[in-house]
N, C-alpha and C positions, 0 to 999 in steps of 0.2 A: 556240308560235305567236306571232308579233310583231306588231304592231300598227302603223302610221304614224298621227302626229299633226303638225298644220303648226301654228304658234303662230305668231299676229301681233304683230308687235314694235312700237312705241312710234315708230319711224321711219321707219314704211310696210312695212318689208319682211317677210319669213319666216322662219321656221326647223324646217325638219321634225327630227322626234324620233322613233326606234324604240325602243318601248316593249314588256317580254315581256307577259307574260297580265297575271303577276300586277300590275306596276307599269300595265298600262293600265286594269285594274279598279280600280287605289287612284287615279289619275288621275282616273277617272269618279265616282269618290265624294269628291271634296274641289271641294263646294259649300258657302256660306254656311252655319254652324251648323255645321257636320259634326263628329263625333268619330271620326276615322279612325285603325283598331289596325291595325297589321300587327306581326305576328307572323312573323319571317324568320328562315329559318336562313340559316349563311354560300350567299353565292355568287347571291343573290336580287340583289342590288344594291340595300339599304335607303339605305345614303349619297346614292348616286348621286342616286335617286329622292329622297328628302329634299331634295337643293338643286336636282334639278328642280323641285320644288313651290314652294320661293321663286321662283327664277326667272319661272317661268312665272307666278304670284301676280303679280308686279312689272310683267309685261309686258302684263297685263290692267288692272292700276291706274297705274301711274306717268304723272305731267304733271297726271290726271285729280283736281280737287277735291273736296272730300266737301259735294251741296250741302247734307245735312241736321247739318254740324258747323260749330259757330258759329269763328267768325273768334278767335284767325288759326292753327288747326288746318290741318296742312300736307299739301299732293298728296300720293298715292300711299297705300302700304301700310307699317305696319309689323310687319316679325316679330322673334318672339325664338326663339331655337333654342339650348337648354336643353343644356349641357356636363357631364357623369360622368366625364370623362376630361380636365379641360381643357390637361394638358401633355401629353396623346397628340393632341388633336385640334390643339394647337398644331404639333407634328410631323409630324403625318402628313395632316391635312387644309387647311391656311392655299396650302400651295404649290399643291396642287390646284384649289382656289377659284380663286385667284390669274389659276392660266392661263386657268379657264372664263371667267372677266371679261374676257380680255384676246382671247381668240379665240371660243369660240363664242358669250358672251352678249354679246359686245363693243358690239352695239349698244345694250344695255340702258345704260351707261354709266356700270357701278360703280366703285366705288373699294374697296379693302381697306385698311385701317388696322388693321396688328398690333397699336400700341400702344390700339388704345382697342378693339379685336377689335368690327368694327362695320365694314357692308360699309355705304356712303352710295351713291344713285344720281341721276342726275341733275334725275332727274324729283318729285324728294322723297322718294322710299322707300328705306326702311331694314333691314338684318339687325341684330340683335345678337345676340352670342353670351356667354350668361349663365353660370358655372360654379355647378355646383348649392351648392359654399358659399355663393356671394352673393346665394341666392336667397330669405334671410331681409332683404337690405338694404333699410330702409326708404326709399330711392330708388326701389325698384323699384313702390313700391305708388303713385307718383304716373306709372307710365308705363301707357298703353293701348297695346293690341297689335291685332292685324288675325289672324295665326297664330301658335298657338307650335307648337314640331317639338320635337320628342327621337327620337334612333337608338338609344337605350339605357334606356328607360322605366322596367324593372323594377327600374331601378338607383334611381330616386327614390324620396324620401318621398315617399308618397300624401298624408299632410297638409299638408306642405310643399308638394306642391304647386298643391294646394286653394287654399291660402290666396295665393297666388301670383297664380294663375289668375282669382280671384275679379274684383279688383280691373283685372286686364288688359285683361277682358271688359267692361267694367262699362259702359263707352261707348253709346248704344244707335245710333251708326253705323256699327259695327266689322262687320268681316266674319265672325269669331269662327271661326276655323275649327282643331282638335287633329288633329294628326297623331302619332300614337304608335306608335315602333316597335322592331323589338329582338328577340333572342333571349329568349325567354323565360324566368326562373329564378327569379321569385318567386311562385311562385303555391301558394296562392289570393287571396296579399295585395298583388301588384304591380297597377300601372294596369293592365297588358295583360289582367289576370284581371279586375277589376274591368271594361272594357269590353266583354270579352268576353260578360258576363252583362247588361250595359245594353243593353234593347233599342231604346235612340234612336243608340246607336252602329255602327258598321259597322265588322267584323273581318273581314278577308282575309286568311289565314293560308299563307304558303307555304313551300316548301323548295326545296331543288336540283332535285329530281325534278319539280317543276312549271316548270323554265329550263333545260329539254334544249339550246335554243339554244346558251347561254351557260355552263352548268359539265356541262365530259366525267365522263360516270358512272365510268368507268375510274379516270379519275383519286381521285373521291373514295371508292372502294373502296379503293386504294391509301393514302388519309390512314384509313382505318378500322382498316387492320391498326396504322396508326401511334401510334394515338391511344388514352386509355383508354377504356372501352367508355361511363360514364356521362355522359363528356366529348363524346364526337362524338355520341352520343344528343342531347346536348341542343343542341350548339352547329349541327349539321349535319340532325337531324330534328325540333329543336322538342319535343322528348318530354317538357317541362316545361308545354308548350302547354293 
């Protein structure tokens, strides 16, 4: 089942968005404060949905000042979106971004900059994209954040990224809002496990079989024979969930 949502843009206009179940239920839960788990096996579209959530964040703040942040604290939002992989997501996610900023979020009026990996927009707000080595650099603990996101959670230090987070948040006009997601495979000690059991946090947990829309059952019957059994177990039903 898909969902339409229309998002008001920063320059008067619109942009509707279809969204399946699960990504319109994690849409509906990323309010102020939120600690938003998703637990996705492949073919959900966590990525996707992930720089939906910037975006859209952006297009609700950008221009706009913060009046309860003393001077000279800048328009907009900013997020940090937490890297496990940062020469794969230099690969295979940079070009991707790239075109959304240039066609469908075009209005938002971002910029990509590979070298300092940090999407700037025009109305103040900002991405950065942090690799979990550097997430001990004592730079980072003079930065305040509005969201941080990870597509790969279970991959992180939980203390690491405690201590991270701590400092992020610490503003008290930030929007404050976690988005954590990813295949499950640390558990009972990854974040996804730990929010799972926090009951201030909210976990929507899906798989392929909940986006009939968008991945053919045929097809991943066909990746089942191909794959080993405890691999597509986890990567494709979350069976570490």
């Amino acid at each position: 089942m898909n969902h339409q949502h229309v998002i008001s843009l920063p320059d008067g206009t619109t942009r509707e968005a279809i969204l399946t179940n699960p990504q319109h239920r994690a849409y509906q839960a990323l309010r102020p404060g939120a600690t938003v788990a998703l637990p996705w096996g492949r073919g959900v579209g966590l990525s996707w949905f992930t720089r939906f959530a910037w975006y859209t964040l952006v297009a609700e703040h950008d221009y706009r000042p913060r009046k309860e942040a003393p001077p000279p604290w800048p328009r907009g939002v900013r997020i940090v979106h937490l890297l496990t992989d940062a020469k794969g997501f230099r690969a295979d996610a940079l070009d991707i971004i790239d075109r959304e900023l240039c066609y469908e979020w075009a209005a938002l009026g971002g910029r990509l900059s590979r070298s300092d990996m940090r999407i700037t927009f025009v109305g103040g707000s900002r991405v950065d994209f942090v690799s979990k080595v550097h997430m001990r650099d004592p730079e980072l603990q003079r930065w305040r954040a509005d969201m941080i996101t990870c597509d790969d959670a279970d991959s992180l230090d939980v203390k690491r990224y405690d201590a991270l987070v701590t400092p992020l948040f610490s503003h008290p006009w930030g929007v404050r809002i976690e988005l954590l997601g990813g295949i499950p495979h640390n558990a009972p000690f990854g974040l996804l496990s730990r929010a799972a059991k926090d009951p201030r946090a909210i976990t929507i947990p899906a798989t392929y079989r909940d986006v009939p829309e968008a991945v053919d059952p045929a097809y991943v019957e066909q990746l089942r024979t191909m794959m080993a059994p405890d691999t597509f177990a986890r990567e494709w039903e979350c069976s570490a969930a």
